[in-house]
C-alpha positions in Angstrom: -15.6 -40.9 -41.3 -16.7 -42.6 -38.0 -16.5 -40.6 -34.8 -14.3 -43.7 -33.6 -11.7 -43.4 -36.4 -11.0 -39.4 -35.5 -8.8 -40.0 -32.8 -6.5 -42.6 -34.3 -6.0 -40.7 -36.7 -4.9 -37.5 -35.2 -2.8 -39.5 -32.2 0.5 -39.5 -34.5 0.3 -35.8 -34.8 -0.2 -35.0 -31.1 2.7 -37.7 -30.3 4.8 -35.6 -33.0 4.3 -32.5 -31.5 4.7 -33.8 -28.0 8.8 -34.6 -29.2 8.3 -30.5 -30.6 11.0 -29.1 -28.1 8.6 -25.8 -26.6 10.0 -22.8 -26.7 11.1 -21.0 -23.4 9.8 -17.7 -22.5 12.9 -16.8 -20.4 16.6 -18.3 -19.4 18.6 -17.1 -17.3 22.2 -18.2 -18.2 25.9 -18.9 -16.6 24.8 -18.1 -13.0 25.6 -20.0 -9.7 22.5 -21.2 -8.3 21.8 -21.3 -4.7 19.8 -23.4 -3.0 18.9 -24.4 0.7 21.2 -27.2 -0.2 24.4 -25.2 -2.1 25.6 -24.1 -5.0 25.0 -25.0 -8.7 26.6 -23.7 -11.9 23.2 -24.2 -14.0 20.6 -22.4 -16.4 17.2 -21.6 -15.2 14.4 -22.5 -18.1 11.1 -20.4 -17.7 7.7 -21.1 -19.3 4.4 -19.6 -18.4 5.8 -18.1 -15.3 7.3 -21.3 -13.7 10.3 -22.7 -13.6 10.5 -25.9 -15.9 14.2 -26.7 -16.2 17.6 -26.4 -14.1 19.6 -27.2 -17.2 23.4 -27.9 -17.6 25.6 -24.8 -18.6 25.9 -24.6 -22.6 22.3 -26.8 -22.9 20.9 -23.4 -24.4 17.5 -23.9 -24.9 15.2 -22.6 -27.4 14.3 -19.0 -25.6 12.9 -15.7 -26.7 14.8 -13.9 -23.8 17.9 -14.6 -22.0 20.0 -12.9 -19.4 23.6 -13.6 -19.1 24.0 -14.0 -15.4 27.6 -15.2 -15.2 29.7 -13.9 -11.9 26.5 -13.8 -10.1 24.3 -15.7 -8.1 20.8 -16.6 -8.9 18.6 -16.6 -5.7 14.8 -17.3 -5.2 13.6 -14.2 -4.9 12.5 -13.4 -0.5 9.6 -13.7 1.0 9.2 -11.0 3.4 6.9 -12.1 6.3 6.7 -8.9 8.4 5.4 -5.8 6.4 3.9 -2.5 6.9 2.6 -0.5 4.3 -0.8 0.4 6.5 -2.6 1.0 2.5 -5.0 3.0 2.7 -3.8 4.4 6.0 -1.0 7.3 5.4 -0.8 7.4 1.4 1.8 10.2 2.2 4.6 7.9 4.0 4.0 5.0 1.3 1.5 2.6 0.2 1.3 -0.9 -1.6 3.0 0.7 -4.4 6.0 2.8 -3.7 7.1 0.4 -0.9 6.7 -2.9 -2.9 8.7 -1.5 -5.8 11.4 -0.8 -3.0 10.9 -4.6 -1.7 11.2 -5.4 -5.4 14.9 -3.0 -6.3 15.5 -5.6 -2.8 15.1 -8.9 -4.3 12.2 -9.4 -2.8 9.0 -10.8 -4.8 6.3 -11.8 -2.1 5.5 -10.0 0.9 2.5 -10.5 3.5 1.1 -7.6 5.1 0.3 -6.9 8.7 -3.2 -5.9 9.9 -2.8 -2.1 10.9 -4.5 0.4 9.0 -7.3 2.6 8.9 -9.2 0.5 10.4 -8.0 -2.1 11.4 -7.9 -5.2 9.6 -10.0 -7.1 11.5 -13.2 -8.2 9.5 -13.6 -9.8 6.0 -15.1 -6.8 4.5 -11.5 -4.9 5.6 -9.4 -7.8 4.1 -11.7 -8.0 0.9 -10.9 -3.8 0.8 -7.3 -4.3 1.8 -6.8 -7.5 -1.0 -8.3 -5.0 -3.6 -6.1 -2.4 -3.2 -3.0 -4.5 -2.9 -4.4 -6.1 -6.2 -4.3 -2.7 -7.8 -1.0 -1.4 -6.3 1.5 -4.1 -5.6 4.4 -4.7 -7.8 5.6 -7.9 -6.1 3.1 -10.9 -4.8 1.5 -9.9 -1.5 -0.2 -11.8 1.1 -2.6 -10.2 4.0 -2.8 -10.8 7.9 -6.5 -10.7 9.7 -6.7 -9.1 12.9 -8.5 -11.9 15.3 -9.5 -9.4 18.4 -13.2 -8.6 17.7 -13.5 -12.8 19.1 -16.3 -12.7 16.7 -16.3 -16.3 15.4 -17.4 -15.6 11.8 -15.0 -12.5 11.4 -11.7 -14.5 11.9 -13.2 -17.5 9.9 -14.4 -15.3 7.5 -11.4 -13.5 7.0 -9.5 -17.4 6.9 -11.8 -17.9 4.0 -10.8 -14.6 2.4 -7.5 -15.8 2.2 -5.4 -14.7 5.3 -2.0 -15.8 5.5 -2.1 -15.3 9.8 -3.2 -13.7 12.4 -1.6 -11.1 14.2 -2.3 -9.9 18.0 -0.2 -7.2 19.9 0.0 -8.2 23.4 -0.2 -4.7 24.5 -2.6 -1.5 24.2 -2.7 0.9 21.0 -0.2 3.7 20.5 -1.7 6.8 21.8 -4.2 8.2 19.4 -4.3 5.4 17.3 -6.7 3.1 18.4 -8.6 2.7 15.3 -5.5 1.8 13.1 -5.4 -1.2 16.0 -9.0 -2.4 15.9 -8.9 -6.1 16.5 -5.2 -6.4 17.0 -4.4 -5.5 20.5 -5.2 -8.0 23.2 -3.9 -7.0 26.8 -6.3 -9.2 28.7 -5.0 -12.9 28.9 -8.8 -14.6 28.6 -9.1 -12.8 25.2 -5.7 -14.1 24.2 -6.5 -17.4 25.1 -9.7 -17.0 23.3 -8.1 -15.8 20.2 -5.9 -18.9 19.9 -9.0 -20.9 19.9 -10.0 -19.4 17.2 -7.0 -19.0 15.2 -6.3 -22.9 15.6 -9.6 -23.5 14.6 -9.0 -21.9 10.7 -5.3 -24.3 10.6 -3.6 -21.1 10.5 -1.1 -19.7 12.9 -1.2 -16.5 15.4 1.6 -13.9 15.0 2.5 -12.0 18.2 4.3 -8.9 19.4 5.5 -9.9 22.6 5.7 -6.8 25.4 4.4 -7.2 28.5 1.6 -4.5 28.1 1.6 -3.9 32.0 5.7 -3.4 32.3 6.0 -1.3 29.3 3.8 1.3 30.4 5.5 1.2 34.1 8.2 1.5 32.3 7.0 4.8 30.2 5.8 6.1 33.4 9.4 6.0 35.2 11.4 7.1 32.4 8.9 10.2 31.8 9.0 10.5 35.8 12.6 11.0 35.5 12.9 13.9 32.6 14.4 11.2 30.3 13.3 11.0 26.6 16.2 9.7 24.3 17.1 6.3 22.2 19.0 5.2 25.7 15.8 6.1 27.5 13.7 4.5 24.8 15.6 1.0 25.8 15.4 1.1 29.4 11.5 1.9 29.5 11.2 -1.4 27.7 14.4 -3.9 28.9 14.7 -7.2 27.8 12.6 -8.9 30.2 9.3 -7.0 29.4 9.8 -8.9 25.8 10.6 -12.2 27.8 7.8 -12.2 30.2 5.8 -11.9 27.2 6.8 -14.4 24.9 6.5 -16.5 27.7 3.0 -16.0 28.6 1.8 -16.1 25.0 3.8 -19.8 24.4 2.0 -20.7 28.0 -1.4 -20.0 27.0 -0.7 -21.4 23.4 0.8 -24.7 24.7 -2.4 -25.2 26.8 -4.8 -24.9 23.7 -2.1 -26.9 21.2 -2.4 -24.1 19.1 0.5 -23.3 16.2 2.0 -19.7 17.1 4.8 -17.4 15.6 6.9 -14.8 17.9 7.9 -11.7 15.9 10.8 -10.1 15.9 12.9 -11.2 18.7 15.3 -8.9 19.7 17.6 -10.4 22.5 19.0 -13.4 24.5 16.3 -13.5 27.4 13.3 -14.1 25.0 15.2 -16.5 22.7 16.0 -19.2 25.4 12.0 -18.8 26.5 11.0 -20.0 23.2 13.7 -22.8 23.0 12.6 -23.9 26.6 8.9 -24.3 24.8 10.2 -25.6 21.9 11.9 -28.2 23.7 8.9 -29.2 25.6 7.2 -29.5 21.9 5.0 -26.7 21.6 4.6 -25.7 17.8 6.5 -22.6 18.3 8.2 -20.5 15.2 10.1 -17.2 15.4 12.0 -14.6 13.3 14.2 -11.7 14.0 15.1 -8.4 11.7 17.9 -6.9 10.4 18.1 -4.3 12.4 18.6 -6.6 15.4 21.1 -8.3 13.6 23.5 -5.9 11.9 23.3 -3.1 15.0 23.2 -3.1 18.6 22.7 0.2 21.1 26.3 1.6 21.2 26.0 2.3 17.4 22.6 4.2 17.2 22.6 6.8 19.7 23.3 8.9 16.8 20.4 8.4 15.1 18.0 9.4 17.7 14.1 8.9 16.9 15.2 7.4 13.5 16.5 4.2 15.4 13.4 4.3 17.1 11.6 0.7 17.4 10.0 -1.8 19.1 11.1 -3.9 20.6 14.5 -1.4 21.0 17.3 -2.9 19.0 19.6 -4.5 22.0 23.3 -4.8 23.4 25.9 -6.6 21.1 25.8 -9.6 23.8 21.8 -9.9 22.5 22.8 -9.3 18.7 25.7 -12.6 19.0 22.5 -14.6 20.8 20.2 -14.3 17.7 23.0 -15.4 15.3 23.7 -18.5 17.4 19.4 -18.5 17.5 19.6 -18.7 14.0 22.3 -21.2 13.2 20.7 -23.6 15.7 17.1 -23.3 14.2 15.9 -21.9 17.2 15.1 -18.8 15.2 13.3 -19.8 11.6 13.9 -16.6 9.6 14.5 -13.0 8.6 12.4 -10.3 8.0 12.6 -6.5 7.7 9.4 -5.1 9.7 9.1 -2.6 7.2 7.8 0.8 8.7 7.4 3.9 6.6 6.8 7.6 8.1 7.7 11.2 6.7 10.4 13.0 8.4 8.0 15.0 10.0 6.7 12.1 12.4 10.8 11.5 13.1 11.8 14.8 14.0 9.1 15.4 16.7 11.4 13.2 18.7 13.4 16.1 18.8 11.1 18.2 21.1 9.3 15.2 22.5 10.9 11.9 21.6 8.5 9.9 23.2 5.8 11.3 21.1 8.1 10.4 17.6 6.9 6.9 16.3 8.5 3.4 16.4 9.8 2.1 13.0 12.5 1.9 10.3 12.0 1.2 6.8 13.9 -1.8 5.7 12.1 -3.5 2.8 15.1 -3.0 0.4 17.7 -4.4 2.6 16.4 -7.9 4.0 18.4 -10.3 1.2 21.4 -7.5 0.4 22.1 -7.8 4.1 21.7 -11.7 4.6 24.1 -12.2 1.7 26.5 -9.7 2.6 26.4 -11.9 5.8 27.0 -15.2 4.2 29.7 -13.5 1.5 31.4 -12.4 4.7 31.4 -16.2 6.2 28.9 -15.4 9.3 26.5 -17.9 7.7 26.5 -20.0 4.1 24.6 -18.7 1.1 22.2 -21.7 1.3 21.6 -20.6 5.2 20.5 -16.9 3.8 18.1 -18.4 1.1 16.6 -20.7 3.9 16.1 -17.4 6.2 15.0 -15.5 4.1 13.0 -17.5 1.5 12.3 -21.2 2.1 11.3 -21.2 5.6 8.8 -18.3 5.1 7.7 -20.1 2.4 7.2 -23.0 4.2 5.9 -21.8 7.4 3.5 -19.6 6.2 1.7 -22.4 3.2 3.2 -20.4 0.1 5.8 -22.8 -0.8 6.6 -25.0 -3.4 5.6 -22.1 -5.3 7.3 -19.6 -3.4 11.0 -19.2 -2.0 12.9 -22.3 -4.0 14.4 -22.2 -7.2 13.1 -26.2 -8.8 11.1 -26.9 -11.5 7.1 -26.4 -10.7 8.1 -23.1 -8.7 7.3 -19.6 -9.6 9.9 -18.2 -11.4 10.5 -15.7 -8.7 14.4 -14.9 -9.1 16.9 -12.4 -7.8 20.1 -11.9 -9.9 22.4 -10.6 -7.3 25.8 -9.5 -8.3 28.6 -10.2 -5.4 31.1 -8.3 -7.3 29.2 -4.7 -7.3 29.4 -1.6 -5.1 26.2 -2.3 -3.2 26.2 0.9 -0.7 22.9 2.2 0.2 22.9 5.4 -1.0 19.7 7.4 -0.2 19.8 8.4 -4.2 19.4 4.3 -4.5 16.9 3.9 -2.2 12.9 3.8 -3.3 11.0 3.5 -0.8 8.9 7.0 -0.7 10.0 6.9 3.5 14.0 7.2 2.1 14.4 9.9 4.4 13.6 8.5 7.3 16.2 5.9 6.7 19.1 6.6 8.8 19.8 3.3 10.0 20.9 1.8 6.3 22.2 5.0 4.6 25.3 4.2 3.4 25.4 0.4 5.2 28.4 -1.2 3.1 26.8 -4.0 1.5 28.9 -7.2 -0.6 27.2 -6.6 -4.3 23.9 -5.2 -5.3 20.7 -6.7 -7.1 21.1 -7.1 -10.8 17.3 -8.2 -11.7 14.4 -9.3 -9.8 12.1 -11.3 -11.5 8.6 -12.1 -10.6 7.1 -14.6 -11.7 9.8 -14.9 -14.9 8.9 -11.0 -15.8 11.4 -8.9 -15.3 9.9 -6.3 -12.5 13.6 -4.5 -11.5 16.1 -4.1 -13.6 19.2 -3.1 -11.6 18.1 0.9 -11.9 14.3 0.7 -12.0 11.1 -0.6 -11.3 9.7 -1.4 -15.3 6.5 -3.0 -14.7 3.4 -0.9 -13.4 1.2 -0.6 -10.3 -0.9 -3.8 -10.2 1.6 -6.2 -11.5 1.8 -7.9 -8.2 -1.2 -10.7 -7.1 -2.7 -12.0 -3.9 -1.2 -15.2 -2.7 -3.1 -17.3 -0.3 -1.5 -20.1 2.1 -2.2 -24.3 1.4 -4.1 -24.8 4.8 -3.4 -28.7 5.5 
């Protein structure tokens, strides 16, 4: 038999086994889809860890698992774009593990990490270290931000090679005592900045900025101390509203001049949010997000808590908190995330003798989507506004998506089965994150419903009780530069 008569004679057979139906590996039945453009009564068809079908309900496809999701909503698992784990820095407050199985019992399935840790992140043999690790550790997907401030050309192009999401700057100097947690990530001097943008604009990929006025802030520590005060109200007034502003706007100033794509982190109050909607008006390729903590609290309600509402930028007045709603409805603000910040009690309590010396930071990794669709259950926003807050536009912004943050076929099959109907209160005996104790702020929030599953990737990774997959389950995602 001829070379030339093979094929012919085997086409019938693969034509026949193309009409083979192929069996799913998971489907995920009776649920109401939601989307970034509504709601959907359909089955979600996995194969090979992608979603290949939105099917009709009562299609039932061949499948060797199924969950029956009816009475809940399906959700593309969130993308949580603001993260601290530090890994290897502090194992004892958390690490890539215990605080993405908490983002995971969250609904959440990709997160990308910021650059401080020990040292900082700010050269490719760190990020290669720091990938590593999350590649051992992580239970959800993970992404990594490089540190630009060492201005050395082939550490922040390296570093874009190695697969960096961003770039993230401070705009003002290290926490006391912790400068080499900060290498490369503080830039105070406005040349450098300028400098960094360059750079960053250079490798397509956009720089990340905490925006205080480095200069204001510590005037601001200085009078407050001057004064005897040390307290959450203190805490506010060393750092008001327009040392946030004066910031943003320098950093959109000096970005505008080089045309260089920038994102402002979490934005915490009315000033700062018409600064960057004066920029973006004016064209400059300006994102920003805010956090849940700025959204769901404002300053009469956490006097309480002392150091353990403790953050910066401080969470605001209630006139601020209405400001980033409207922000957010208007696109002005792009999307949610939890800037996720683990410590042991310890750290917490010294606010208690010294509050200034007590750190900034709340956890919040498993209450980012629970809290944005106890929003939209509540009316504040739509359903298909949370999944665009807190999935697609991180996605999108950040070069994961179409693989991340929708729910179509070709997608990762990256799911959140979230039931509306449950008793969702944060108890601290349903919390995982190893910082639970630290986590005043959400202990006993009332939330509308509870996560049922979280899948990754169509692998069940939480099952409404527990984390069932191990350490290591998670893998490094890297952003489509165009």
């Amino acid at each position: 038999m001829s070379n030339a008569d093979g094929p012919s004679r085997r086409e019938p057979e693969r034509s026949s086994a193309a009409l083979t139906p192929l069996i799913a590996d998971l489907t995920i039945t009776g649920g109401t889809v939601v989307t970034e453009t509504g709601e959907e009564q359909l089955d979600v068809v996995v194969r090979d860890g992608r979603i290949v079908e939105l099917a009709p309900p009562g299609k039932k496809p061949d499948s060797r698992e199924r969950f029956d999701a009816a009475g809940c909503l399906v959700l593309p698992g969130a993308v949580d774009v603001h993260y601290h784990a530090r890994t290897p820095a502090y194992p004892e407050r958390g690490d890539f593990f215990t605080e993405t199985c908490a983002s995971a019992a969250g609904g959440v399935t990709t997160i990308l990490e910021m650059p401080i840790s020990k040292p900082g992140c700010a050269t490719p043999d760190t990020f290669r270290t720091r990938r590593q690790l999350g590649e051992q550790m992580c239970v959800t997907d993970f992404g990594l931000y490089g540190a630009p401030g060492t201005l050395i050309r082939d550490d922040v192009f390296g570093m874009a090679r190695e697969g960096a999401v961003a770039f993230k700057i401070f705009m003002h100097r290290p926490p006391q005592g912790r400068d080499d947690e900060f290498i490369g990530i503080c830039l105070t001097d406005e040349s450098d900045l300028l400098e960094a943008l360059k750079l960053c604009k250079e490798t397509g990929l956009r720089l990340v900025a905490h925006c205080e006025n480095d200069r204001m802030l510590h005037a601001g520590l200085v009078r407050e101390k001057a004064l005897g005060a040390g307290d959450i109200v203190a805490h506010g007034r060393s750092r008001p509203p327009v040392v946030e502003a004066l910031a943003v706007a320098e950093f959109l100033t000096l970005a505008e001049s080089v045309g260089a794509p920038v994102h402002v982190a979490h934005v915490t109050c009315r000033h700062a949010v018409q600064v960057i909607q004066r920029f973006q008006n004016d064209g400059v390729d300006v994102t920003a997000e805010t956090c849940p903590h700025y959204l769901f609290f404002h300053d009469q309600e956490i006097s309480r808590l002392g150091a353990y509402a403790k953050i910066n930028p401080p969470i605001r007045t209630q006139a601020d908190q209405d400001a980033l709603w409207a922000a957010l409805a208007d696109g002005t603000l792009s999307l949610v995330a939890t800037d996720h910040a683990p410590y042991v009690p310890a750290e917490k309590e010294r606010g208690d003798r010294d509050f200034w010396s007590a750190p900034s930071g709340v956890p919040g990794a498993q209450v980012l989507l629970p809290l944005m669709i106890t929003a939209a259950l509540e009316g504040r926003i739509t359903l298909s506004q949370a999944v665009q807050l807190i999935a697609g536009n991180p996605a999108r912004l950040f070069g994961l998506a179409p693989a991340k943050g929708a729910i179509t076929p070709g997608a990762d099959a990256d799911l959140c089965v979230y039931d509306s109907n449950a008793e969702g209160t944060l108890t601290q005996k349903r919390m995982v994150s190893k910082a639970k104790e630290i986590d005043r702020l959400y202990l006993d929030y009332p939330l509308r419903g509870a996560v049922l599953r979280t899948y990754l990737r169509g692998r069940t990774v939480f099952d409404g009780e527990r984390i069932v997959v191990p350490a290591g389950s998670g893998a490094f995602v890297r952003p489509r530069v165009s």
